[in-house]
C-alpha positions as CSV (number, residue, x, y, z in Angstrom):
1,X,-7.4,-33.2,-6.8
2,X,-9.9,-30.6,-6.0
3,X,-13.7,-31.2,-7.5
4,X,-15.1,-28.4,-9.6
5,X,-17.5,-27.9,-6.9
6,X,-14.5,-27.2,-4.5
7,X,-14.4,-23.5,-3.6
8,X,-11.8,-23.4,-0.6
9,X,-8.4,-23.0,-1.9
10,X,-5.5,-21.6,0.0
11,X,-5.1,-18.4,-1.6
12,X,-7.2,-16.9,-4.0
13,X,-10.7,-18.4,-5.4
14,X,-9.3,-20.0,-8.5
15,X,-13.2,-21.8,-9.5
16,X,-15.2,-18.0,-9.1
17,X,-15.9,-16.5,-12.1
18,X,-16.2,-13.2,-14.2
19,X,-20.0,-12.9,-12.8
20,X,-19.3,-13.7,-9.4
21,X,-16.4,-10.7,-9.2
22,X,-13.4,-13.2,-9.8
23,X,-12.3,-14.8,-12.4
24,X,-8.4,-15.1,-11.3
25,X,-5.9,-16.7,-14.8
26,X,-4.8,-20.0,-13.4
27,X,-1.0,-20.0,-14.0
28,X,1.8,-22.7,-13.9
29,X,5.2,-22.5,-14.3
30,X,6.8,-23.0,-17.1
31,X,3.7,-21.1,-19.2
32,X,4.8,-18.5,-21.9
33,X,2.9,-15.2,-22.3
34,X,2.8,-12.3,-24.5
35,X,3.9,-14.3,-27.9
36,X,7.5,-15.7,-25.9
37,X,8.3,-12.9,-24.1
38,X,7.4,-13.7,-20.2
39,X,7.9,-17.5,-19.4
40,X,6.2,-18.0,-15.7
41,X,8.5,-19.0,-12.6
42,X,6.3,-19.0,-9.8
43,X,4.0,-17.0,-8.0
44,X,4.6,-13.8,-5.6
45,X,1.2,-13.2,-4.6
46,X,-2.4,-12.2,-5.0
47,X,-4.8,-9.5,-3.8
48,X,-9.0,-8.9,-4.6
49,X,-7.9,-8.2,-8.0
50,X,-5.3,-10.1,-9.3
51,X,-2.5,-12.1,-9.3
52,X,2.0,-11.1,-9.4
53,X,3.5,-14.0,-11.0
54,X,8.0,-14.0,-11.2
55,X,8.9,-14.0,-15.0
56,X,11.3,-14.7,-16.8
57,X,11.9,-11.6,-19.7
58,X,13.0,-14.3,-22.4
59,X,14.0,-11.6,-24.9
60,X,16.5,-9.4,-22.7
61,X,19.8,-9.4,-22.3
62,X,21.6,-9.5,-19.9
63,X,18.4,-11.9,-18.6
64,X,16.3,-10.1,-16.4
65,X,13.0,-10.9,-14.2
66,X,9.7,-9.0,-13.8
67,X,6.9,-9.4,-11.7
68,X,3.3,-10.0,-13.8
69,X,0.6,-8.6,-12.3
70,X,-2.5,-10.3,-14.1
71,X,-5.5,-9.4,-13.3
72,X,-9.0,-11.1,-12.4
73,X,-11.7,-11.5,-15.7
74,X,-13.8,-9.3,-13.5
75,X,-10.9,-6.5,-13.1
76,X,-10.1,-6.7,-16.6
77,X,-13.9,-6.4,-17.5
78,X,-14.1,-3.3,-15.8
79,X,-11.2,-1.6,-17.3
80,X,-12.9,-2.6,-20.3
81,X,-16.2,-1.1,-19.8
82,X,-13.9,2.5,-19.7
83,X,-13.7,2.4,-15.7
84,X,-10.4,3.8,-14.2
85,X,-7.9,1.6,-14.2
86,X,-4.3,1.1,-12.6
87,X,-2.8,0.8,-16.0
88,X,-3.9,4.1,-17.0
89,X,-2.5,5.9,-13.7
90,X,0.6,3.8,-14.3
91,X,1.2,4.6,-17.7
92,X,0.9,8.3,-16.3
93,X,3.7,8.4,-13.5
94,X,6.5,6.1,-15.4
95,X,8.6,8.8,-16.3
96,X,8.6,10.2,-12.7
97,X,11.8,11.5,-12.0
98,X,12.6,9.1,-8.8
99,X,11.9,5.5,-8.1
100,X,9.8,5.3,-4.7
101,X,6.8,4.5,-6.9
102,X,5.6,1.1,-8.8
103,X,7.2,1.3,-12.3
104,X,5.0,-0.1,-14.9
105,X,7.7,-2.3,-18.0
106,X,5.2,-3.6,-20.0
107,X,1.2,-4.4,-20.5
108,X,-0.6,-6.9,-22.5
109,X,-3.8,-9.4,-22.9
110,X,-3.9,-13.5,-22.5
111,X,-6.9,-15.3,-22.8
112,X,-7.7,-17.6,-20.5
113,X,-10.6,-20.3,-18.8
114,X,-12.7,-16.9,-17.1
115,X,-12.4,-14.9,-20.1
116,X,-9.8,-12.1,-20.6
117,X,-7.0,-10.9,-18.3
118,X,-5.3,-7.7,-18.4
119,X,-1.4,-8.0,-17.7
120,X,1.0,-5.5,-16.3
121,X,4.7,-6.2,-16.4
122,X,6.4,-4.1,-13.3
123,X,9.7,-4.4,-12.1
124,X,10.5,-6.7,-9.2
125,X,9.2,-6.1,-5.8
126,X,9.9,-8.0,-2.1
127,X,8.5,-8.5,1.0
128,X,6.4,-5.7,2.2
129,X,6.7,-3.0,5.2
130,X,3.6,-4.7,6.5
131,X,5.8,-8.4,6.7
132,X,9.3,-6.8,8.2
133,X,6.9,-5.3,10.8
134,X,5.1,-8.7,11.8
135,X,9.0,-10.3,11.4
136,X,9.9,-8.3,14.6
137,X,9.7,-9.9,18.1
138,X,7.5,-6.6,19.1
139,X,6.0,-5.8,15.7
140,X,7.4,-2.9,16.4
141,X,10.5,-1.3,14.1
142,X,12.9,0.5,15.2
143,X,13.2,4.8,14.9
144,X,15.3,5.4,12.7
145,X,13.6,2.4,9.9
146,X,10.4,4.1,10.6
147,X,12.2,7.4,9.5
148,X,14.0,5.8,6.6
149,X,10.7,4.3,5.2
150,X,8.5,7.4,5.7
151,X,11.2,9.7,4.3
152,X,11.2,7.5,1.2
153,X,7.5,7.4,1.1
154,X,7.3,11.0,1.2
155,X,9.7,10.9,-1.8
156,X,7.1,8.7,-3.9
157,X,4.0,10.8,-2.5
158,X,5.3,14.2,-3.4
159,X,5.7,13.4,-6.9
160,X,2.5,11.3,-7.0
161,X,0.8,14.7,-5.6
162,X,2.6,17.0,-7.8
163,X,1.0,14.2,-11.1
164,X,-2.6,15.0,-9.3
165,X,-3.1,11.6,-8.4
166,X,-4.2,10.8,-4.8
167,X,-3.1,6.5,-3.5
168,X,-6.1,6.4,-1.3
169,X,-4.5,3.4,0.2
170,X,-1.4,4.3,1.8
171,X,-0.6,1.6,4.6
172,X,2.3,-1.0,5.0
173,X,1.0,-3.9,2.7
174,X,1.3,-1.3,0.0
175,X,5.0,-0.5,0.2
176,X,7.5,-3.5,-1.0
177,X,11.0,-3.5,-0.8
178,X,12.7,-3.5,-3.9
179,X,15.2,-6.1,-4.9
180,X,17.9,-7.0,-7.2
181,X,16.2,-8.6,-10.3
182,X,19.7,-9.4,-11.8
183,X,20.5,-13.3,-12.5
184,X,22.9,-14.0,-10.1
185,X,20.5,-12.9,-7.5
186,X,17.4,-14.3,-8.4
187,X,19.0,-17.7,-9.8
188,X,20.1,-18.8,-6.7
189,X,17.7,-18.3,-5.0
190,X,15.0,-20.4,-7.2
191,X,17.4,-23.4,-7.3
192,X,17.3,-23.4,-3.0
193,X,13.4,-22.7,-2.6
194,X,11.1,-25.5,-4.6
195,X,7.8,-24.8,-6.2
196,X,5.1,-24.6,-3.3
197,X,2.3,-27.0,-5.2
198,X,-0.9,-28.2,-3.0
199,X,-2.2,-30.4,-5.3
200,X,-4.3,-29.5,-8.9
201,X,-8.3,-28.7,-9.9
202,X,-10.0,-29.1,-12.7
203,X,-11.4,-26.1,-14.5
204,X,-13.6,-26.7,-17.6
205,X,-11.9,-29.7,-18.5
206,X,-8.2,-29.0,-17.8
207,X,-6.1,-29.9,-14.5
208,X,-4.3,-26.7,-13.3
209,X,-1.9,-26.9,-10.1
210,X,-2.3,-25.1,-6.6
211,X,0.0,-22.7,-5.9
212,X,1.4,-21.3,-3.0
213,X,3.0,-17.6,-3.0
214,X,6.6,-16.9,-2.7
215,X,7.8,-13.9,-2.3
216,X,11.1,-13.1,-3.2
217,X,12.8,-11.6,0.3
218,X,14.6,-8.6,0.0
219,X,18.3,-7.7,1.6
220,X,16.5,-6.2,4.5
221,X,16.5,-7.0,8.1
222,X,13.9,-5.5,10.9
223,X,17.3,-5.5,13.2
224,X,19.1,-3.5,10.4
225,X,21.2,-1.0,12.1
226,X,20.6,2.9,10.9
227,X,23.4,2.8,8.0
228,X,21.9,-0.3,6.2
229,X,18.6,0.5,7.1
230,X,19.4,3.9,4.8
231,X,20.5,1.5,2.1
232,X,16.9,0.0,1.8
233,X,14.7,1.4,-1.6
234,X,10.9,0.9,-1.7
235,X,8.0,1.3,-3.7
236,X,5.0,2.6,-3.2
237,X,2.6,0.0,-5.7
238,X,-1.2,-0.9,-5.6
239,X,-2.9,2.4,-7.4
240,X,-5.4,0.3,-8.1
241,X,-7.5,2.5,-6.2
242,X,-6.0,6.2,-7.3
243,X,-8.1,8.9,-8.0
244,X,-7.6,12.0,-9.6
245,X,-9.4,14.8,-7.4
246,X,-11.8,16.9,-9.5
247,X,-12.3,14.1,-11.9
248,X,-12.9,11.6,-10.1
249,X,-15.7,11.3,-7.3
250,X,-14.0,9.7,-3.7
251,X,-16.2,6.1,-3.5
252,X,-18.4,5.4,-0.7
253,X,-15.8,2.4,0.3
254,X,-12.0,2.9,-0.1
255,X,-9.4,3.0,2.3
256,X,-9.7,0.4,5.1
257,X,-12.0,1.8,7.6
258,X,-9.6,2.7,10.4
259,X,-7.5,4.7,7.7
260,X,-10.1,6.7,7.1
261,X,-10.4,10.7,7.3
262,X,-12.7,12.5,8.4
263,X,-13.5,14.3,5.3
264,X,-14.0,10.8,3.9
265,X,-16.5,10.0,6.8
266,X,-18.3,13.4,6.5
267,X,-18.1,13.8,2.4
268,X,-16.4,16.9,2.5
269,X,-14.7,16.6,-1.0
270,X,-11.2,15.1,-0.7
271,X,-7.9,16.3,-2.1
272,X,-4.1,14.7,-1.9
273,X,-4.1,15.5,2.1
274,X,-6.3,12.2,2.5
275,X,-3.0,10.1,2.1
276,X,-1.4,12.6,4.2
277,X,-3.7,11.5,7.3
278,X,-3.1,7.8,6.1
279,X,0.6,8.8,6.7
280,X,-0.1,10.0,9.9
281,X,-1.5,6.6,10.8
282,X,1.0,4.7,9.3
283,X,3.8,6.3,11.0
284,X,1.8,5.6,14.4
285,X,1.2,1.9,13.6
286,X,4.8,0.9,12.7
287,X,6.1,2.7,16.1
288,X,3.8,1.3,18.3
289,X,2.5,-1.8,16.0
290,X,-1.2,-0.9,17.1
291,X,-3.4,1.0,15.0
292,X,-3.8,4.9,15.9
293,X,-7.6,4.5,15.3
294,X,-9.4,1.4,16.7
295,X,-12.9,3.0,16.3
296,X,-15.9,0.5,17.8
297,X,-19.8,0.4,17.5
298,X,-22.6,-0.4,19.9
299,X,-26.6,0.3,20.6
300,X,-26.0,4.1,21.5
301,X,-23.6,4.8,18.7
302,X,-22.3,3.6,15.0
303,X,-18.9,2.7,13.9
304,X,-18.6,6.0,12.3
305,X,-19.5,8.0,15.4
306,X,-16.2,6.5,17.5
307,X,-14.0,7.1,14.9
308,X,-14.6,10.7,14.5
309,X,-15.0,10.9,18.5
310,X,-11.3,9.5,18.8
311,X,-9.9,12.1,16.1
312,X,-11.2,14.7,18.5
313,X,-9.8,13.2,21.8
314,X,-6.3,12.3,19.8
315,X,-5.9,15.5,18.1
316,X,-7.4,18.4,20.3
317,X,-8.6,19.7,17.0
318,X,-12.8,20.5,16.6
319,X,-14.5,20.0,13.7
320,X,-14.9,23.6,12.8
321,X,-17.9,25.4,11.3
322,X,-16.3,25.8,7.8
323,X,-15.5,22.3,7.7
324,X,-18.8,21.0,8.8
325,X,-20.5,23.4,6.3
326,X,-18.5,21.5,3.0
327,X,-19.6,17.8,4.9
328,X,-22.4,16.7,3.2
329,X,-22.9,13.8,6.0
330,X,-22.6,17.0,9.0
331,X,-25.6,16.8,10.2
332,X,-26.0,12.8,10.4
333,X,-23.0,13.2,13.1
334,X,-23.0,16.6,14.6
335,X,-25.4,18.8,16.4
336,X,-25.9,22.7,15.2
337,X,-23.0,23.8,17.6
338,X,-20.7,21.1,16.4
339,X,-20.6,18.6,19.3
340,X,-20.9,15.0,18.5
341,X,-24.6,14.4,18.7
342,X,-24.4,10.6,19.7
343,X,-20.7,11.0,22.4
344,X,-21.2,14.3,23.7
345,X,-18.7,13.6,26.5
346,X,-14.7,13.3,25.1
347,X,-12.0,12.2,26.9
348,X,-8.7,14.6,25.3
349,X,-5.8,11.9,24.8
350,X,-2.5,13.4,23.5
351,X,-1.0,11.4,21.3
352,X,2.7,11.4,23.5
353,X,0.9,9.2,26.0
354,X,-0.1,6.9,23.7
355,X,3.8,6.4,21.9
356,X,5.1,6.1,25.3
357,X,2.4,3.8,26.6
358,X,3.3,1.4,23.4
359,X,6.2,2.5,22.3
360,X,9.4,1.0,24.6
361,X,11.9,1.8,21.2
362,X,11.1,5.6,21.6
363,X,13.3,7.6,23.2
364,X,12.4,10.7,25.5
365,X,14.0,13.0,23.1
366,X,12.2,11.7,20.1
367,X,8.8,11.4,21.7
368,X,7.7,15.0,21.2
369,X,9.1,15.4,17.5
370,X,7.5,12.2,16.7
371,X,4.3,13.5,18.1
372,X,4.5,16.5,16.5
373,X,4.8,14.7,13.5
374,X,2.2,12.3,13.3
375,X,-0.3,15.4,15.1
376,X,0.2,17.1,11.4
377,X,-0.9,14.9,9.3
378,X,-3.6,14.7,11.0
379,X,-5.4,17.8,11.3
380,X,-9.1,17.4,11.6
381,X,-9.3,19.7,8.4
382,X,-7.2,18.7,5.4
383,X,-6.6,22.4,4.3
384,X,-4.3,22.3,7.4
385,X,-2.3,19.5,6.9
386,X,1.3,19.9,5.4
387,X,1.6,18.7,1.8
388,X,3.9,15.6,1.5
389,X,6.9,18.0,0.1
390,X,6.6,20.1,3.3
391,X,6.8,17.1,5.5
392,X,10.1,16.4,4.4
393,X,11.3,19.0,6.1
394,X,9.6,18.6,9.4
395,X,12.0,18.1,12.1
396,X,11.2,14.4,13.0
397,X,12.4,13.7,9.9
398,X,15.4,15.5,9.7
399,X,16.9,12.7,11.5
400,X,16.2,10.2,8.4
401,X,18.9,9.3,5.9
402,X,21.5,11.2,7.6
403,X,24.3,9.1,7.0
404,X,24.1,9.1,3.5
405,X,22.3,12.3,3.1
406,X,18.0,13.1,0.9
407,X,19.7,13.7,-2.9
408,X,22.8,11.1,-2.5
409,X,20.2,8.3,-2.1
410,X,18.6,9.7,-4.8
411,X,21.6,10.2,-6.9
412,X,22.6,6.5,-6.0
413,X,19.3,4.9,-7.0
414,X,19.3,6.9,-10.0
415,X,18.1,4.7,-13.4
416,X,19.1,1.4,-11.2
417,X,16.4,1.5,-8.5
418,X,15.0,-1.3,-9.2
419,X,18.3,-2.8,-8.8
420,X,19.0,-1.6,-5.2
421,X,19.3,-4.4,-1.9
């Protein structure tokens, strides 16, 4: 059993508390919430934030299973104290018309050792993008999933964007596969795979166990062939960090760092194109399974000044004058005339080199469209980046979901999304 002075645990920090930024409910199977609604199975995982915990919904019929997202006393204290919060942005896109984004069931409150935890009831989520990838022998996925998945994505973006709600944090870990969160799916498959327990601690006079996270695996393979791959449904979850542009000012730290625009960089105001060059950078990484932007610091130059050298030499794009103008951060990067002031001397790189140099799964013919694709989301300047419904259009990704065709998918997920393999 782990001491109360213990502070290594596998997963998340179960003994830091509300003032230290943590504060994470220490669940156990078998615990009911919400006055018998939710009884706990196990858990699915855990992030900075929170815990996602399989439930059972004890008052539905036919029986069905959720995932709980409960989050840290800290999280829960700040929703509290009237900062944004994902419950509110959630609450906002639940009667969105398609199912590529997280659907929020349910919310309550449960006391527990750190102080109060806000809880959001979603529907059942898999795997991520992020784990098929790393599944792969090349961490690399095939064309035509990379096209299924981005189609979809652009699905959940275009009606995030038309709500006025910009992710910020559009990359792989963010987009689960759905699964089917009927019975006789999920009942099986907790009678094959036992309760991951390492051990118990002691917090404030109880024993709690240790629990390892299980994911529930979705019907998807990384060797699917184009027609099932097709068949695969995903959500787009974690708006933890959404903002609503105009209300909302863009903090100093979001996105990971090599995700990050330029307008982000520079503070040149930000708008729903900044998940567009996410997208752009996504669709690079699960192609090649390197990141497009690998930016690196030393004594003549920061962090910050690579990364914006490499969007020049990968896009051929300057940083124009108007642009620079609306940076608030210009002139800590640039000279007057616009050059880099710290790596004057650029090397152009187009970014077909780069797919074919890491890239063996692309084909000659698909190189250039793929190219031009991932070139427009990201344009140096936002206002010239396609908007996510454009994008749809673009002819890389007319080659997605042709065997079942854009609206039949749609059509076919309909109400049951959360249902699909």
């Amino acid at each position: 059993m782990c001491s109360a002075g213990t502070t290594i645990f596998p997963e998340e920090p179960l003994l830091k508390t509300l003032e230290q930024g943590a504060g994470f409910f220490p669940a156990r199977p078998g615990l009911v919430l919400d006055d018998g609604k939710y009884r706990i199975l196990r858990k699915l995982g855990w992030g900075q934030h929170s815990s996602v915990w399989l439930v059972h919904g004890l008052q539905f019929t036919p029986k069905r299973f959720f995932a709980v997202k409960i989050l840290t006393a800290a999280a829960t204290h700040s929703h509290h104290a009237g900062h944004r919060h994902e419950l509110e942005l959630l609450d906002s896109i639940k009667d969105a018309r398609f199912s590529y984004l997280a659907r929020l069931h349910d919310d309550f409150e449960l006391s527990g050792p750190h102080g109060q935890h806000l809880c959001l009831v979603m529907n059942l989520l898999g795997t991520s993008v992020q784990t098929l990838r790393m599944s792969t022998p090349t961490q690399t996925l095939a064309v035509h999933s990379v096209k299924t998945i981005i189609a979809l994505l652009l699905e959940g973006l275009t009606e995030l964007h038309n709500l006025g709600i910009v992710h910020t944090d559009i990359e792989a870990d963010n987009i689960l596969f759905r699964v089917n969160a009927q019975e006789a799916i999920i009942a099986p498959i907790l009678a094959s795979e036992p309760l991951a327990i390492e051990g118990s601690f002691e917090l404030k006079g109880q024993s709690y166990p240790i629990l390892h996270s299980q994911p529930i695996t979705p019907c998807v393979r990384w060797d699917d062939d184009q027609l099932r791959a097709e068949n695969w449904s995903i959500s787009l979850i974690n708006l933890g960090h959404g903002l609503h542009p105009g209300k909302d000012p863009l903090p100093i730290r979001v996105s990971p760092p090599e995700l990050r625009s330029p307008e982000m960089i520079l503070g040149a105001g930000y708008n729903t194109k900044l998940d567009i060059w996410a997208l752009g950078c996504l669709t690079f990484e699960l192609l090649t399974g390197v990141l497009l932007f690998a930016p690196e610091g030393n004594s003549d130059w920061s962090y910050e000044d690579d990364h914006l050298a490499k969007m020049h030499e990968l896009t051929g794009d300057s940083f124009s004058k108007s642009f620079l103008d609306r940076a608030a951060l210009s002139k800590d990067y640039f000279e007057p005339d616009g050059t880099l002031a710290r790596i004057p001397d650029l090397t152009p790189t187009p970014i077909e080199s780069i797919l074919q140099q890491y890239s063996a799964l692309l084909l000659e013919e698909d190189l250039k469209p793929a190219a031009d694709f991932i070139r427009a989301c990201i344009r140096i300047d936002p206002e010239e980046r396609p908007p996510a419904e454009t994008l749809v259009g673009h002819e890389w990704m007319r080659g997605a979901l042709t065997c079942v065709g854009w609206r039949d998918v749609n059509a076919l997920l309909g109400n049951n999304a959360e249902h699909s393999a």
